[in-house]
N, C-alpha and C positions, 0 to 999 in steps of 0.2 A: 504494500500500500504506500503511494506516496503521497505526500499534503505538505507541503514545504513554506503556503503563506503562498501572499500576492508578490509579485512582480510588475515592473513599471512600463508598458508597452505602448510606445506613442503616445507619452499622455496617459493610458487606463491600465489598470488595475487586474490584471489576470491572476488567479490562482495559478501555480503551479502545481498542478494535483492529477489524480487517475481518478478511471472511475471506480475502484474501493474505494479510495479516501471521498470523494464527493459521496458515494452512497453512505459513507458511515456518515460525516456530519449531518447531511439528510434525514437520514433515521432516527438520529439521536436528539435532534431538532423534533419531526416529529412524537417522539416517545416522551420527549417532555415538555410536549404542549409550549413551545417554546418560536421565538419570529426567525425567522433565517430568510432572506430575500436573495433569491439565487439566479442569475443566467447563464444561460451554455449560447457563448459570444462568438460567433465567426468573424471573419475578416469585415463584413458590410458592419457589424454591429459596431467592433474595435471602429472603423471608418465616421460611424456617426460616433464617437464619443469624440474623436480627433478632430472631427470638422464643427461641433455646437458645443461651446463651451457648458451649455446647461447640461445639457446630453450627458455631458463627461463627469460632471459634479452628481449626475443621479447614478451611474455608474460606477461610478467610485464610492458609493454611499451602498452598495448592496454589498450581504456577506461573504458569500461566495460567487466566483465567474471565472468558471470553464471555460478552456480554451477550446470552445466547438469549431471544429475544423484545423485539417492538419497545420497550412502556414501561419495560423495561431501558433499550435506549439513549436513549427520551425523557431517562429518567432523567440521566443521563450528558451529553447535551448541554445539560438547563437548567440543571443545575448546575456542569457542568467545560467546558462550550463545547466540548469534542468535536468536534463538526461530524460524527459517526458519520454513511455516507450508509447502513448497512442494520444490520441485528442479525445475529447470527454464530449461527444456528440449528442445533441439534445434528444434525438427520438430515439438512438441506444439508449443512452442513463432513460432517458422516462421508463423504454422497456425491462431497461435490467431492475428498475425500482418498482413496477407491478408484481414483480413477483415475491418480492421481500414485503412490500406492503399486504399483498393475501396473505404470504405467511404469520403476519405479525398484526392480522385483522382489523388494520388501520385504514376506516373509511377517506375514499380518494373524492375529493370537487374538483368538476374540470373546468374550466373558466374559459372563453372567447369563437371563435369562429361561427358557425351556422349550424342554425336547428338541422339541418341536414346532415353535414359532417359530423353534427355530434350523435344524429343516432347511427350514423354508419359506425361510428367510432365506441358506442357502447355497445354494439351487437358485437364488433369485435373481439373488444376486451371482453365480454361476458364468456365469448367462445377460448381464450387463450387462458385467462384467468378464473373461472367461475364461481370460486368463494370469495374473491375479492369485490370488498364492501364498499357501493356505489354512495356518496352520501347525496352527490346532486349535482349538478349540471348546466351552464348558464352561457348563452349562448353572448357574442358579440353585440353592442348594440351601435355598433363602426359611428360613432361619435363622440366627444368628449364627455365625462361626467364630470359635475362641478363636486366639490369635496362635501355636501350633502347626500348626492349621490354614492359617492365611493367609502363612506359610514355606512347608508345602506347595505353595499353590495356586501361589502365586510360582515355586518351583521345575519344576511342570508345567512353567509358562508359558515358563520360562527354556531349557527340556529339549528342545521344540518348533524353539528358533530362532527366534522370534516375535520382532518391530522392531518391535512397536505393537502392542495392547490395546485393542480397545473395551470399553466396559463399558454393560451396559443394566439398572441394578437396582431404576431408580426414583428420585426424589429423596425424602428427602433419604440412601435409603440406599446409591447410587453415589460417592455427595460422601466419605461417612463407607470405604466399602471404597477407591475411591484416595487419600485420604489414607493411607488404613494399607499398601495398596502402594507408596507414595513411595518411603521405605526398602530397600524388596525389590526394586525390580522394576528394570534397564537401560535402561528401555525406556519413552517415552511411554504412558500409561492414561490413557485417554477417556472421562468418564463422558458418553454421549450420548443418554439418556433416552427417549424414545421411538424413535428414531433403527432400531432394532434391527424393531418393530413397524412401521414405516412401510415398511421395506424388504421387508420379509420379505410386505408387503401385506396385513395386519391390519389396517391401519388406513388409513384414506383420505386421502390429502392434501388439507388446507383449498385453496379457491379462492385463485390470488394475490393477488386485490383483498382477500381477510379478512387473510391474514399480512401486506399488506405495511400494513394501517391499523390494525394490533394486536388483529385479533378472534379470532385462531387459540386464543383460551382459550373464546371463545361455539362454535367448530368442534366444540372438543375435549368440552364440555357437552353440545352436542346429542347427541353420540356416545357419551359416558359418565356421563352424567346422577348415577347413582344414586355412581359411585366418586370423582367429582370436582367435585360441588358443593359442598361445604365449601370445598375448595380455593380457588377462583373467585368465589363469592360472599359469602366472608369475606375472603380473604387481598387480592383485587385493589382494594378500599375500602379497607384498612385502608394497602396501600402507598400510594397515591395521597396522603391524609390524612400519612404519615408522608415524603411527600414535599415535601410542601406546606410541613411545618414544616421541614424540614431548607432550604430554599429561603429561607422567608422569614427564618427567627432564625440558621440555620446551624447548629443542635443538631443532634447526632447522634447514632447509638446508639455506647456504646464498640467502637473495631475489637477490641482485644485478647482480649474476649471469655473465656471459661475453658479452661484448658488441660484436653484431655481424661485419663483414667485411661490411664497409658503401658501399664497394663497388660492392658487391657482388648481382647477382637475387636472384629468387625466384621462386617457382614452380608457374609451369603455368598450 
């Protein structure tokens, strides 16, 4: 198991860690009813914490974040020696943590995308996992809620008896709502990005040989062409380039970034 703490990558704040060590603090979070606000970060996520100074201050204010995707942990071992032997991928860790939560009968809420995907996505878990304890279910409502609203949602979620919160809302707007559930919620929130899609069988798992030599962004292109080439063929140049420099001079963007408006929502 490795968990070695954050590291400083462009500006944000990466665990360097596996997926034992993220599953242990996960579990232990939720076995003691306790707040943990977690992302599994890929290169687009790191990208928006480096390009929006608020962005990078809610990010760095979460307790744990996975290096999701491989030139995340490239990243991580040229620069902090790490020795990471894989990346901590949002819709593996979700999958390897359904099973430990049936084991240990810790009701699961899933939080964001479409009444649609969410019932594909509990027929599926019901069929993989089937003593694993639903507590509830709430789909996106792809607009901001204002921080009345996001007490509410908290309290659903609280009302249920839910141990753990996945969240599926997109980057960078999953990053920005468990931040603002920190505060509210008992209980580990997962922002796992795709994670939600992949289960539910919406979307097709890249070949092992493309995730494990970091192509699962060219998978995710061929598949989504028109909604995430901006993404992919801006954002993955520009990290590499802004990795380059941080390697060779050691600049880096500032962590502390701007604090957000305390009083502002959050996507719902």
């Amino acid at each position: 198991m490795i968990d070695v703490g954050k590291r400083l990558l462009l500006g944000v704040r990466i665990d360097a860690v596996d997926y034992d060590g993220a599953i242990a603090r996960i579990l232990a979070a939720a076995n003691e009813r306790r707040a943990l606000a977690v992302s599994a970060l890929a290169v687009h996520g790191v990208m928006t914490g480096v390009l929006d100074p608020e962005q990078r201050a809610r990010i760095n204010s979460l307790d744990l974040v996975t290096p999701d995707g491989q030139p995340v942990r490239w990243g991580l071992n040229l620069l902090h020696r790490t020795a990471l032997p894989d990346q901590v991928h949002g819709a593996v860790l979700t999958a390897r943590l359904l099973g430990e939560l049936e084991t240990a009968s810790l009701p699961v809420y899933w939080y964001g995308t479409t009444p649609a995907i969410l019932d594909r996505l509990q027929a599926e878990v019901a069929r993989r996992h089937p003593a694993l304890v639903l507590a509830g279910m709430e789909p996106s409502r792809f607009r901001p809620a204002t921080p009345d609203e996001l007490d509410a949602i908290a309290a659903r979620i609280i009302a249920t008896g839910a141990r753990i919160c996945f969240v599926g809302l997109g980057c960078p707007r999953q990053e920005t709502f468990v931040a603002a559930m920190r505060s509210r919620l008992p209980l580990p929130v997962l922002a796992v990005g795709a994670a939600f899609t992949y289960l539910a069988g919406d979307l097709r798992e890249p070949p092992a040989f493309m995730r494990r030599n970091g192509l699962e962004w060219l998978w995710r292109l061929v598949l989504e062409p028109r909604r995430l080439w901006r993404r992919y063929l801006l954002l993955n140049p520009a990290y590499l380039a802004l990795l380059a420099v941080q390697r060779v001079t050691g600049w880096t963007v500032r962590p502390a970034g701007r604090a957000p408006d305390a009083n502002a929502g959050a996507p719902s």
